[in-house]
C-alpha positions in Angstrom: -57.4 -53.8 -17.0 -61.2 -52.5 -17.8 -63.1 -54.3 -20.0 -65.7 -52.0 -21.5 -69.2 -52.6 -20.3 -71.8 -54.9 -22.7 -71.7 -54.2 -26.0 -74.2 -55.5 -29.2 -72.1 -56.9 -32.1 -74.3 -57.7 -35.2 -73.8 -61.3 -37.3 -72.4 -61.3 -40.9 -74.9 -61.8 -43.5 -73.6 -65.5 -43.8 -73.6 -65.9 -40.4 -77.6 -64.7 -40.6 -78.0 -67.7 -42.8 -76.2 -70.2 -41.1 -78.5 -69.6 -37.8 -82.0 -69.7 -39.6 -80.4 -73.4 -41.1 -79.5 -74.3 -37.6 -83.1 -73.2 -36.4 -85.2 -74.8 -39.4 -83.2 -77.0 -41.7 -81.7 -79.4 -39.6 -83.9 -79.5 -36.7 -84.8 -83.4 -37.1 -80.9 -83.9 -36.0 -81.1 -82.1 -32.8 -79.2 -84.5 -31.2 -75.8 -83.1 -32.9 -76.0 -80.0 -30.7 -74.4 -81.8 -27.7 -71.9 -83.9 -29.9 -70.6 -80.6 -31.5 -70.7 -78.5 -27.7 -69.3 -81.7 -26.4 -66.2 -81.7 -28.6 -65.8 -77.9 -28.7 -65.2 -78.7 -24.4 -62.8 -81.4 -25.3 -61.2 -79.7 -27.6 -60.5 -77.3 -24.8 -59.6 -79.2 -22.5 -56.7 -80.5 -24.8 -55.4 -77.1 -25.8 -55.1 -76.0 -21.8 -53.4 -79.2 -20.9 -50.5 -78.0 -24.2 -50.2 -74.5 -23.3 -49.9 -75.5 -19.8 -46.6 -77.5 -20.4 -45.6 -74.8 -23.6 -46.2 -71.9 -21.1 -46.3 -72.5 -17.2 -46.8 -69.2 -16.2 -50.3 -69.6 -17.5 -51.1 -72.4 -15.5 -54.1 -72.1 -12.7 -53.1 -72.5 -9.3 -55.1 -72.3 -5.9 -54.9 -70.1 -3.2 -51.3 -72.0 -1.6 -49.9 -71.5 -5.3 -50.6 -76.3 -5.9 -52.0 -77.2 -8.9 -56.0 -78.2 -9.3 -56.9 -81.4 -7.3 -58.3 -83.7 -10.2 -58.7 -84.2 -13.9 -59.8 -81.6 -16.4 -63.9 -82.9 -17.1 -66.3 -82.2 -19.1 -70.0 -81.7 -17.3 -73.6 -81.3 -18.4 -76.3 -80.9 -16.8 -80.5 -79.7 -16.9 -82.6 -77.9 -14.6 -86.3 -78.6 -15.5 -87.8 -75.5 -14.1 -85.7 -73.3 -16.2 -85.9 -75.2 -19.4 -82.5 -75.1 -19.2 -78.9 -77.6 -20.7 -75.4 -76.5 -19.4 -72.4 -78.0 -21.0 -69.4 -76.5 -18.7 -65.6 -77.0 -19.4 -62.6 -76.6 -17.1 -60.6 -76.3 -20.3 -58.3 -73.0 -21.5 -61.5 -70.8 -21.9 -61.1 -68.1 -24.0 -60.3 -64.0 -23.6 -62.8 -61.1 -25.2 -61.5 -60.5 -28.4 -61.1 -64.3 -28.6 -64.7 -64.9 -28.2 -65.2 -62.2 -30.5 -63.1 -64.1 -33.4 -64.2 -67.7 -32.5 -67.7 -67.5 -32.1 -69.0 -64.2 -33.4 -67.4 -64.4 -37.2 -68.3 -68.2 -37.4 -65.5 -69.7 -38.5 -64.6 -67.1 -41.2 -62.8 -69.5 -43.4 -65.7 -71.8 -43.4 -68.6 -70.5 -43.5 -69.2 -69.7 -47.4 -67.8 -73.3 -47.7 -70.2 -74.7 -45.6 -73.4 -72.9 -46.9 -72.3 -74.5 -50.3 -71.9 -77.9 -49.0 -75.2 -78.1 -47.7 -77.3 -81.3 -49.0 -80.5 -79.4 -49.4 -82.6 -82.4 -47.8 -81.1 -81.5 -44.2 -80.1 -85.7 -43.7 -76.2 -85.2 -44.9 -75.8 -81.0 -43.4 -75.8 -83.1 -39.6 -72.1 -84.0 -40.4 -71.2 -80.7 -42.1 -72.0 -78.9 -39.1 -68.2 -80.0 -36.9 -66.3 -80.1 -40.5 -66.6 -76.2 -41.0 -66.2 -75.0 -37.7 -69.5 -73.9 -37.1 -70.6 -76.8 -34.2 -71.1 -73.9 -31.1 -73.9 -72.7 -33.6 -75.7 -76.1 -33.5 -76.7 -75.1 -30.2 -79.8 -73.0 -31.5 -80.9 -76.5 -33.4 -82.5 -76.8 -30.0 -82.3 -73.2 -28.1 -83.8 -70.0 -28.9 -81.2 -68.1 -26.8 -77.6 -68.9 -25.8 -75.5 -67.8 -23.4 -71.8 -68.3 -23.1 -69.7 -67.1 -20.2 -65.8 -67.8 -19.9 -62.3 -66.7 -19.3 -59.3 -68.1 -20.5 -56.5 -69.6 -18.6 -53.7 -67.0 -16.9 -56.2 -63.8 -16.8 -57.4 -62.5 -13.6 -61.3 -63.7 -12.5 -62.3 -59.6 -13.5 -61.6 -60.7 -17.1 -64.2 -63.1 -17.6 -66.8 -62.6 -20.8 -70.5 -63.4 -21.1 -71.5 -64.1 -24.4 -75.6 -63.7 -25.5 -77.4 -64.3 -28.5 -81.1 -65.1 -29.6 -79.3 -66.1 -32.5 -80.9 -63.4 -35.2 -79.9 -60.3 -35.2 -76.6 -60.4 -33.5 -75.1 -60.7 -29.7 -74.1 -59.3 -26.9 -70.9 -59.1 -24.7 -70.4 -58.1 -21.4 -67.2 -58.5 -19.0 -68.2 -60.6 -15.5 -66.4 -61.9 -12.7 -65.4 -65.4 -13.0 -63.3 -67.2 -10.6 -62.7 -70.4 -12.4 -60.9 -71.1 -15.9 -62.7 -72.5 -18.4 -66.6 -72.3 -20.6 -69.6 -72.6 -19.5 -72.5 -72.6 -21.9 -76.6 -72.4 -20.9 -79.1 -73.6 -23.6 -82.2 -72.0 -23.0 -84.9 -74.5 -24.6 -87.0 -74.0 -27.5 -90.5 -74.7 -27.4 -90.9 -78.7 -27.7 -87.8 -79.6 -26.6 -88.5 -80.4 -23.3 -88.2 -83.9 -23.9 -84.6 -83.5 -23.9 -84.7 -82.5 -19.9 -84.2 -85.9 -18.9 -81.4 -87.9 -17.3 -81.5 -90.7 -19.6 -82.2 -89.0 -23.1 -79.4 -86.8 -22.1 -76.9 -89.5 -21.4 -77.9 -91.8 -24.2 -77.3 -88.9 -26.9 -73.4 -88.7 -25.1 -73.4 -92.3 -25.0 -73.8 -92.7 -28.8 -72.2 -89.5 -30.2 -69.2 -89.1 -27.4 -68.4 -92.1 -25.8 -64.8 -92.7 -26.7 -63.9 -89.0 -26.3 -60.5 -88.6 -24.1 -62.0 -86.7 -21.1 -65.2 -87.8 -18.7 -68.0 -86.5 -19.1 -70.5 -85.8 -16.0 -73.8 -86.0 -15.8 -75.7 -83.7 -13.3 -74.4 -83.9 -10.0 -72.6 -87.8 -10.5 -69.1 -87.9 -10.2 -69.3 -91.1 -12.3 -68.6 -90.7 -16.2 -70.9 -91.4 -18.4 -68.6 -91.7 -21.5 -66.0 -94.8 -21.6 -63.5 -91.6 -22.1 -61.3 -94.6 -23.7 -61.2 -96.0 -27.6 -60.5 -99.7 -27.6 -59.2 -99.5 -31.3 -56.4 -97.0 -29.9 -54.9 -99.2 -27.5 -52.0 -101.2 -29.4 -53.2 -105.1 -30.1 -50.8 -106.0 -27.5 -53.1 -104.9 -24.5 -56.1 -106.5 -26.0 -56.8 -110.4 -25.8 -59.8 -111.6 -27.3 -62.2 -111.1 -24.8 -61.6 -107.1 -25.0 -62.2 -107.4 -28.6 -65.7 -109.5 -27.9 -66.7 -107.2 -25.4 -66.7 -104.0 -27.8 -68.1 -106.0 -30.2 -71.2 -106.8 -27.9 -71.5 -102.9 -26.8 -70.8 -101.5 -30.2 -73.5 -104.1 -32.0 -76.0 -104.6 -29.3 -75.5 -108.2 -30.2 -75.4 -111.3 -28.1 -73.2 -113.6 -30.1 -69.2 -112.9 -30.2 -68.2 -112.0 -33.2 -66.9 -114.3 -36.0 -63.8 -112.7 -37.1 -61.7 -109.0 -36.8 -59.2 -107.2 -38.2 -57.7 -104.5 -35.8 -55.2 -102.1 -37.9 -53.6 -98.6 -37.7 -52.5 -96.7 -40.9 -49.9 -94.3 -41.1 -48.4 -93.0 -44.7 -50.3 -90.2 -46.9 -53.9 -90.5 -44.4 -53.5 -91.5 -40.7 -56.3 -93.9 -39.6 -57.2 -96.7 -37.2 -59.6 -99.1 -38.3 -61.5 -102.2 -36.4 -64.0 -104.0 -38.2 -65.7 -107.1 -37.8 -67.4 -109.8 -39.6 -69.9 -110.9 -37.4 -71.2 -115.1 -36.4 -75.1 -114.6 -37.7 -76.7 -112.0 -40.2 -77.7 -109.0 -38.2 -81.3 -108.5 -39.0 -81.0 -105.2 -41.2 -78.9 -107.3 -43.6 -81.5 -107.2 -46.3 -82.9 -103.6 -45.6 -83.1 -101.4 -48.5 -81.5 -98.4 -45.9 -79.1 -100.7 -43.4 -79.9 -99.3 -39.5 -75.7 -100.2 -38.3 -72.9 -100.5 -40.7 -69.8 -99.2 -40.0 -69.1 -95.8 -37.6 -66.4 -93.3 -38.8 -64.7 -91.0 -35.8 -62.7 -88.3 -36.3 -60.3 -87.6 -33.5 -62.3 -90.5 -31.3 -65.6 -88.1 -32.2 -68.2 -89.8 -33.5 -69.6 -88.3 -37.3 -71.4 -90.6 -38.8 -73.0 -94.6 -39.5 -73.2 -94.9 -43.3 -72.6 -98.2 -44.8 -72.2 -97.0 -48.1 -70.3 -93.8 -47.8 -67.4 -96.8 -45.5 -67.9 -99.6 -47.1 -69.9 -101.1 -50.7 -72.9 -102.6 -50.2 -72.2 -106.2 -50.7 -70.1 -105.9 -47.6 -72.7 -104.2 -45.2 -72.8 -107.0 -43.1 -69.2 -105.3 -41.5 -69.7 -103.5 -38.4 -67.1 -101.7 -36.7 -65.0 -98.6 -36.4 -62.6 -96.4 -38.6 -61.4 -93.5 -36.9 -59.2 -90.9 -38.8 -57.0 -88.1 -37.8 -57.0 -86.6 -41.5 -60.5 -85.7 -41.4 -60.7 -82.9 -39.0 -63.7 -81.4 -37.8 -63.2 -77.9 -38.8 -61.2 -78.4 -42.2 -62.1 -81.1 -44.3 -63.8 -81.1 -47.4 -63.1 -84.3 -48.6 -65.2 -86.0 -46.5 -68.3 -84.6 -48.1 -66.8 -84.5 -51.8 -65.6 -88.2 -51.8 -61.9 -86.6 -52.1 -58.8 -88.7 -51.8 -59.2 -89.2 -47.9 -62.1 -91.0 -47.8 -61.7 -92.9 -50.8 -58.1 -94.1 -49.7 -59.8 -95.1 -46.2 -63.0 -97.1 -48.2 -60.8 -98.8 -50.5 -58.1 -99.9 -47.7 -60.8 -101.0 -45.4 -62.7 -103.5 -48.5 -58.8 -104.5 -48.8 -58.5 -105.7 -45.6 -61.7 -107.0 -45.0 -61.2 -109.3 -48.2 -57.6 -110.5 -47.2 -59.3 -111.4 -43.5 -61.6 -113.5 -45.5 -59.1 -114.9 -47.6 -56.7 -116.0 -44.5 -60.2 -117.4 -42.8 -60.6 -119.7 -46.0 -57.7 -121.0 -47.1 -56.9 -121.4 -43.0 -60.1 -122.2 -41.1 -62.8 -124.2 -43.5 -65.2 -124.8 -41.0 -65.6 -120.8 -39.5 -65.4 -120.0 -43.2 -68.3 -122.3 -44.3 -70.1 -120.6 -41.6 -69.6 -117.1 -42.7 -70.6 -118.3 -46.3 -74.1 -119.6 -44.8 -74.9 -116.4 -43.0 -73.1 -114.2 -45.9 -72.7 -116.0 -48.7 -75.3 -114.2 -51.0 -74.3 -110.6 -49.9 -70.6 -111.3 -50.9 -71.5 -112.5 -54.3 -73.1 -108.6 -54.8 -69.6 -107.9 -55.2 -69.0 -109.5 -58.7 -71.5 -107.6 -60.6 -70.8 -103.9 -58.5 -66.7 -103.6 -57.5 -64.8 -104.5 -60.5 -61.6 -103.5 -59.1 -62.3 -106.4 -56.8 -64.0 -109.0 -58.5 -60.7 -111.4 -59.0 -60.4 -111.4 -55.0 -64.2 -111.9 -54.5 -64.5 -114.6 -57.1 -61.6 -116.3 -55.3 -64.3 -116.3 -52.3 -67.2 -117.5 -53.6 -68.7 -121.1 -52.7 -71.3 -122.9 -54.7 -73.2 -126.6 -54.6 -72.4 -128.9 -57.4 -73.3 -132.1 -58.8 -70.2 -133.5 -56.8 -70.4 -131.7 -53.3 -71.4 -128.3 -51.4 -68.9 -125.5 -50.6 -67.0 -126.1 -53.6 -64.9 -123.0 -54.7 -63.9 -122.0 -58.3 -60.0 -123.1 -57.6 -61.7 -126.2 -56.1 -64.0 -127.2 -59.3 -60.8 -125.8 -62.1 -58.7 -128.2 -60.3 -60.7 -131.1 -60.9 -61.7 -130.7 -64.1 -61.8 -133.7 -66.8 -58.9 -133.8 -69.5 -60.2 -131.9 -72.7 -62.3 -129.9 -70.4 -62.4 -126.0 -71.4 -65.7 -124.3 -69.6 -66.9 -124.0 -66.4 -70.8 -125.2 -66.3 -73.5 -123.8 -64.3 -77.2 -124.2 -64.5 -79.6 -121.6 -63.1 -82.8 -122.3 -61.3 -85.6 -121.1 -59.1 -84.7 -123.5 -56.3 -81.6 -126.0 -55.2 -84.1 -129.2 -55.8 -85.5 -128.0 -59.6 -81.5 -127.6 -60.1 -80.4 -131.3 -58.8 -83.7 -132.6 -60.8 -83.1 -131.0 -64.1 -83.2 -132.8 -66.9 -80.1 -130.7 -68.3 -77.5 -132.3 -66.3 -78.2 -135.6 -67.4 -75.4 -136.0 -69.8 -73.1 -134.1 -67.6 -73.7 -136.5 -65.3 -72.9 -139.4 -67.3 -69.8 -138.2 -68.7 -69.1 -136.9 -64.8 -68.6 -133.1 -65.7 -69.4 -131.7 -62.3 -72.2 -128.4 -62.9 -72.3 -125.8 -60.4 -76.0 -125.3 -59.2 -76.9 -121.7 -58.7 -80.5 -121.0 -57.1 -79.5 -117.6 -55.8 -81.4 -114.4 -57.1 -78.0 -112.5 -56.9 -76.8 -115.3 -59.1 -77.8 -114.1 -62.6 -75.7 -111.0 -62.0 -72.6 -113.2 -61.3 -72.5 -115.2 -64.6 -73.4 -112.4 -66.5 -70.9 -110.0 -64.8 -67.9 -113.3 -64.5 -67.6 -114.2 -67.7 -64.4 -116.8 -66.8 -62.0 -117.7 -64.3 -58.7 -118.9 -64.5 -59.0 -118.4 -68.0 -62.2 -120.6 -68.2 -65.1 -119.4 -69.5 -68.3 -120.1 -67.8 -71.4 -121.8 -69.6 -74.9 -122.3 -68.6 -75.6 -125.5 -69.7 -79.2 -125.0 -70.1 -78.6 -122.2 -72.7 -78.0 -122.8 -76.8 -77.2 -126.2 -78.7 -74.9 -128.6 -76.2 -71.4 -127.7 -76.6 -68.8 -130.3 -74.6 -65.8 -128.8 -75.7 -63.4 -131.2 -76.0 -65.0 -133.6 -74.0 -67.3 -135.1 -77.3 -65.4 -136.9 -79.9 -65.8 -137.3 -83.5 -68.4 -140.1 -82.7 -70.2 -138.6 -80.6 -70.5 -136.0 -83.4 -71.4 -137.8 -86.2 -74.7 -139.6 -83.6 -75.7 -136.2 -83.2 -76.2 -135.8 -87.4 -77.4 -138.5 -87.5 -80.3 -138.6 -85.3 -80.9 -135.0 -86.5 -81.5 -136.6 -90.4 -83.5 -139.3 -89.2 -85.9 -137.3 -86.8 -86.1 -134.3 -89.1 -90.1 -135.5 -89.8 -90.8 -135.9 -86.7 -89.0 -132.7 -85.7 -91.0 -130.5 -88.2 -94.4 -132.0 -87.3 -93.5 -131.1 -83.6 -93.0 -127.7 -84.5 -96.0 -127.3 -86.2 -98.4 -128.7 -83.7 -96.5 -126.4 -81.4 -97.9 -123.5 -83.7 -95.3 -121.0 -81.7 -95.1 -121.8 -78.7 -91.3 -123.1 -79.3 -89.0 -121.4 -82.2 -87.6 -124.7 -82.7 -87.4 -128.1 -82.4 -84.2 -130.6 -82.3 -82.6 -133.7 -81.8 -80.0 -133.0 -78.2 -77.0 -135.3 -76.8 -77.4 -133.4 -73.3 -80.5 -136.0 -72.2 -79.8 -139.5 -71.1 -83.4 -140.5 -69.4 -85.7 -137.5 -70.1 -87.4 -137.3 -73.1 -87.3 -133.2 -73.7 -86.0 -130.4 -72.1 -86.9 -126.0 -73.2 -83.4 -124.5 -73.6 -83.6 -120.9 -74.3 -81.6 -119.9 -77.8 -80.9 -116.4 -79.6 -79.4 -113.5 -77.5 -81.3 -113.6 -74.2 -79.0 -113.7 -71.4 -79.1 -115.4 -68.4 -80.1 -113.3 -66.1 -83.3 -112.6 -68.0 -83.7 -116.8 -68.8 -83.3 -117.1 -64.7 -86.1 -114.0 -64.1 -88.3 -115.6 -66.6 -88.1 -118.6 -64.9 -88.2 -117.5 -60.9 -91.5 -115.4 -62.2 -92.7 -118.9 -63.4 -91.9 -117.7 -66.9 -90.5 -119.4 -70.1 -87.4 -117.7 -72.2 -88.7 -115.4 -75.3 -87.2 -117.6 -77.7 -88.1 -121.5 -75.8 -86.4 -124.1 -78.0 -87.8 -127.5 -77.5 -85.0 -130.6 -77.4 -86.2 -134.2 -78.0 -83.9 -137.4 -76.5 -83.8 -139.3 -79.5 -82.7 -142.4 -78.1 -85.9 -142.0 -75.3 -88.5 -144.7 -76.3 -91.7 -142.2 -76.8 -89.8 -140.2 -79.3 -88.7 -143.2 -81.0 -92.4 -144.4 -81.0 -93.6 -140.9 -82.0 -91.2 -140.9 -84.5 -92.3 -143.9 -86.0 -95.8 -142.8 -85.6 -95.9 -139.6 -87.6 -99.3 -139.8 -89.0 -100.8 -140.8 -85.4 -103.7 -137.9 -85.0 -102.8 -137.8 -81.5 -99.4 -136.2 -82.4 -100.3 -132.9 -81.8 -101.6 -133.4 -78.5 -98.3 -135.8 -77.4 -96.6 -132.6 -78.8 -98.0 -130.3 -76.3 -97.5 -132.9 -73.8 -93.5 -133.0 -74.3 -93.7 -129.3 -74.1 -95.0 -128.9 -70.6 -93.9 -131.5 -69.1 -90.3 -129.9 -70.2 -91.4 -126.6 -69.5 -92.6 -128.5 -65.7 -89.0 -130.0 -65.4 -87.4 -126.8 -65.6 -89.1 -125.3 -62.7 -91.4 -122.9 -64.7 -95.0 -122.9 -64.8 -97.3 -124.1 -67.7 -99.7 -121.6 -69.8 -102.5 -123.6 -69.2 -102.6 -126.1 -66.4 -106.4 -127.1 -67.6 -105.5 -127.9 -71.9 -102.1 -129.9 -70.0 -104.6 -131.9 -67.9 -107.1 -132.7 -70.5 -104.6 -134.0 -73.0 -102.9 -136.2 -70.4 -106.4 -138.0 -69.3 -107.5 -138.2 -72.9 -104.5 -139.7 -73.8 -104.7 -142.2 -70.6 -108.1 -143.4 -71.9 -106.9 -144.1 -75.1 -104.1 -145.9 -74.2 -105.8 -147.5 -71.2 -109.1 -148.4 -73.8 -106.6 -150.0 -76.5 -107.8 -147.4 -79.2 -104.3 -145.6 -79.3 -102.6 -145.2 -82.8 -99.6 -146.9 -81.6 
């Protein structure tokens, strides 16, 4: 046969568009042009090896009629002088008109697709680039001219093609004489790129984007692969002890510590996946990064696409490294993957799934790893409550707080040892664990033993406010509005509480007056045993905004000032009305409560002058009482 001589084909006007993006747009993400070449070669690698067995009479022989010594490989390789890459193939190769439908027309069913998927900030177009077929053209990210030659498995050597393009206009075909099946494509180097001719930028890039692709890869002259050419998280969990799974961990992670826990699953139904994900022993260092640097890697088909936390896996569970690997996403199809269509949100919701459950099994059956995973973790996972609502019944079943009765306690553990007549779950918020333990607000809890979980947390606002109960008990801050034991105060206890309101209601309004505003009100409260005030915050302000008032050394909007009246300096100040120091032991109560709760007084210097005027007087003998 006679293959006409070269010939100039020109591009589509799409196609015209698709190259200046390649040259321009996405050229920060040059390192996707040997992923996509990379996969195109393995790609055809795996369609020889089928039509091989399909049709045998296309199968390359040598000259004694015996198969190829040797595995199909992928190589590449650099020569400096030339400013050249080479990305060969020993795969099925393809004929003329072949080349002239697969890689002049750009993927014709994709290309509009892919122009209207783009980002527009070039950061998310490096995955579109393999999902719409057009990964050959990521070549000219790096490479002002192109040159493919091949021939495809079972024609004659006189039947090879070369393919050229500057990647403009159009391109050029010519037939040549190639001996060998296969592709073999020469990057000729853009100005500035010469940093990619280098041995070890060369075989990091297919270290990170091809590693677990089925064939080896060659670099230069080595025989040796570079590429693992094997994906642990394929092999059934039979093969694999522990220490395979540790080992991945360490190369996948760069970290030194084994991990702390994995789950190893592969899905099959509606969306085919394999998914290995761990939890790891200490808090990786990006853990409190607004962007994360590692999270969790998806493959498709063993290729890697991309390392997005969010896109795999929410937020409050970014501390999960690992793989998912899907077969439904493939390169050259999918949509979804960009859209958030069915097949990634089936994959992100059954990965948070199992991820939970592996926490779950790790608590209710090993305590100890568990408590250690809440130390390292603890605060992320509680994220969860306020942002996955679909979740939060499974989360809240995780959390662990401190308490006036132990540390580590869970929410099943506190409802399960709650007193009879007992209705709430308390909690008091604070800047630190120690204000918390100190504050005068759990003093009655603690005499009547009602065990208060201590929340010091920043994340921990969120939680009350977005948990409102558990197990069908409500949650109350115990630092918030008048004191409300439930069923825990009897009619007794009641009836004191009137009482000392009637006979400290003087007291209580001169209090409030000397205040002059700087509390909304002052009362009589059951909830101190030893202290003589507290500030409670009253009205409609929540408790996230009480707690951020407070951790920015702040006082609620609406401070209410309580009184102990069963404290001997309120029961001297209320005996004392017409004392003219009243005011200024008025102020005093105030910050000093406003001191206990962790916050920070107005005025440090009016606090100190009252207290040492009214150490004189009482030291001199000329106080009113």
């Amino acid at each position: 046969m006679t293959l006409p001589a070269e010939e100039t084909f020109g591009f589509q006007a799409e196609a015209a568009q698709i190259l200046d993006l390649m040259a321009n747009s996405l050229y920060s993400d040059k390192e996707i042009f040997l992923r996509e070449l990379i996969s195109n070669a393995s790609d055809a690698i795996d369609r020889f090896r089928i039509e091989r067995y399909a049709h045998p009479e296309t199968a390359e022989t040598e000259a004694d009629g015996s198969e190829p010594a040797g595995e199909p490989r992928i190589r590449v390789s650099f020569d400096k002088d030339a400013r050249t890459i080479t990305v060969a193939d020993d795969g099925i190769g393809m004929s003329r008109q072949e080349v002239i439908d697969n890689i002049g027309t750009i993927a014709r069913s994709g290309t509009a697709e892919f122009l209207r998927a783009r980002s527009g900030d070039g950061r998310g177009d490096t995955a579109l680039i393999g999902q719409f077929g057009v990964g050959f053209y990521a070549a000219f990210v790096v490479a002002d001219r192109v040159t493919l030659t091949t021939r495809r498995a079972g024609l004659p050597a006189a039947e090879g093609v070369r393919w050229s393009s500057e990647g403009k206009a159009g391109y050029t075909l010519e037939a040549v004489e190639r001996a060998e099946r296969g592709t073999t494509i020469v990057l000729h180097l853009r100005e500035g790129e010469d940093e990619l001719l280098n041995d070890y930028r060369l075989r990091s890039i297919i270290k990170r984007y091809s590693d677990h692709i089925g064939r080896p890869i060659l670099l230069g002259d080595d025989d040796i692969p570079v590429n693992q050419a094997t994906a642990l998280w394929a092999r059934p969990k039979s093969e694999l002890k522990q220490q395979d799974y540790n080992d991945f961990y360490r190369q996948l992670t760069n970290d030194f510590a084994d991990p702390l826990a994995y789950v190893h699953a592969k899905v099959e139904g509606r969306f085919e996946y394999t998914l290995l994900l761990f939890v790891p022993s200490q808090a990786p260092y990006d853990l409190w990064l607004a962007q994360a640097i590692q999270g969790v890697r998806l493959h498709v088909q063993r290729v890697f696409i991309l390392e997005d936390t969010d896109r795999l896996m929410p937020r409050y569970l970014r501390f999960v490294r690992g793989v998912i690997d899907s077969a439904d996403l493939p390169l050259n199809v999918s949509r979804e993957i960009l859209q958030g269509g069915q097949a990634m949100d089936h994959i992100r919701s059954s990965a948070v799934k199992r991820v939970l459950r592996l926490l779950k099994d790790m608590a209710g059956g090993e305590p100890e790893k568990y408590a250690a995973f809440w130390k390292e973790f603890g605060a992320t996972l509680k994220e969860g409550i306020p942002e996955d609502p679909a979740h939060r019944d499974d989360i809240a079943a995780l959390l662990r707080f401190d308490t006036t009765s132990g540390t580590g306690v869970s929410l099943a553990d506190y409802t399960s040892r709650m007193k009879d007549g007992q209705d709430k779950i308390y909690y008091l918020l604070a800047p630190g664990l120690s204000d918390a333990a100190s504050s005068p607000h759990l003093e009655a809890f603690r005499e009547k033993g009602i065990e208060v979980l201590l929340l010091d947390d920043a994340v921990d606002p969120f939680v009350v406010n977005a948990l409102p109960e558990f197990d069908g008990k409500r949650l109350q801050s115990v630092a918030q509005g008048a004191t409300d034991f439930g069923g825990l105060e009897d009619d007794a206890d009641k009836e004191a509480a009137e009482q000392a309101g009637a006979d400290f209601a003087g007291l209580l309004g001169k209090l409030k007056e000397h205040l002059d505003g700087r509390a909304v009100d002052v009362r009589v409260t059951s909830r101190l045993t030893t202290s003589p005030a507290c500030i409670v915050a009253d009205g409609p302000e929540n408790d996230f905004t009480l707690a951020q008032r407070m951790r920015g050394s702040g006082l609620p909007s609406r401070p209410v000032l309580e009184v102990n009246p069963r404290h001997p300096l309120v029961e001297r100040l209320n005996g004392g009305q017409d004392d003219p120091r009243l005011a200024d032991w008025a102020h005093l109560l105030f910050d000093q409560a406003v001191l206990t709760c962790g916050a920070r007084i107005e005025e440090p210097g009016a606090f100190v002058g009252r207290l040492n005027d009214l150490l004189v007087s009482l030291t001199s003998g000329t106080s009113g009482r």
